[in-house]
C-alpha positions as CSV (number, residue, x, y, z in Angstrom):
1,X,100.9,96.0,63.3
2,X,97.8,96.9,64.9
3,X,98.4,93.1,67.5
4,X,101.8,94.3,68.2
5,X,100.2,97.1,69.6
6,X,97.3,96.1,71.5
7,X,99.9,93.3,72.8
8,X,102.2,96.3,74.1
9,X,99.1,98.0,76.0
10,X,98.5,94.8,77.4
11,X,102.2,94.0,78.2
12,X,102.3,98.1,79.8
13,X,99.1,97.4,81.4
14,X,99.9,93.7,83.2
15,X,103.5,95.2,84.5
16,X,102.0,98.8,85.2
17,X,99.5,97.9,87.9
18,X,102.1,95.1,89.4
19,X,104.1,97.6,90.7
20,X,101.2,99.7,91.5
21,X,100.3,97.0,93.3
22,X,103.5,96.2,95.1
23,X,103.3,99.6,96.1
24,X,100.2,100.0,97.5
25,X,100.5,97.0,99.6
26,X,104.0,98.4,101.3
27,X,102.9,101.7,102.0
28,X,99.7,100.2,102.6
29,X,101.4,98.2,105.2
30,X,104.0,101.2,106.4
31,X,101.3,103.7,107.1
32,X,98.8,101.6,108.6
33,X,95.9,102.0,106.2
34,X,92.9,100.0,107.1
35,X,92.2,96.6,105.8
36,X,89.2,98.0,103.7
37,X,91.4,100.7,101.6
38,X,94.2,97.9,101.2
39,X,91.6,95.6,99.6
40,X,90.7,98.4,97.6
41,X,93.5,98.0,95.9
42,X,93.7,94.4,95.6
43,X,90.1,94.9,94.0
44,X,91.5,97.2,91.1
45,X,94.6,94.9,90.7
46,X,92.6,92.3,90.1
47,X,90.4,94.4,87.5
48,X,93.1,95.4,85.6
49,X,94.2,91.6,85.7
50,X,90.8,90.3,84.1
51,X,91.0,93.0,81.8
52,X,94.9,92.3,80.1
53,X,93.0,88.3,80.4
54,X,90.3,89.4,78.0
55,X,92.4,91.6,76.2
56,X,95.7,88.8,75.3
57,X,92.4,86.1,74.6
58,X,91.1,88.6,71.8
59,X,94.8,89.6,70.6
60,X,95.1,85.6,70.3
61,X,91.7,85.1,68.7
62,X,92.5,87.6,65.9
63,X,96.1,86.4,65.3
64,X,94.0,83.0,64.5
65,X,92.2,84.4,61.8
66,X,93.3,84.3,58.4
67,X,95.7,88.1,57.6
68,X,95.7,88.4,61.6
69,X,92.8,91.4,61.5
């Protein structure tokens, strides 16, 4: 039970900051922000990234062990 939820947080998580993402780069790019608060953005995406990485490697790790805890 408790992988099936930590595999929905990371599921929420990875499609969550996507579309934040996608969103900050268009209005990024309608508005006219500066490079500098763009990559901003991009930095945070990519934190959020490594962290569902991490996350799905220990949600794999335990679903190795024997009775999955």
């Amino acid at each position: 039970m408790a992988l099936a939820r930590d595999a929905r947080l990371v599921a929420v998580v990875i499609a969550a900051t996507a579309l934040l993402w996608l969103g900050a780069q268009w209005l990024g790019g309608r508005a006219g922000w500066d490079t500098r608060y763009v990559f901003l953005f991009d930095l945070a995406a990519l934190a959020a990234f490594i962290w569902a990485l991490a996350a799905t490697w220990r949600i794999w790790r335990r679903g190795q062990r024997p009775g999955g805890k």
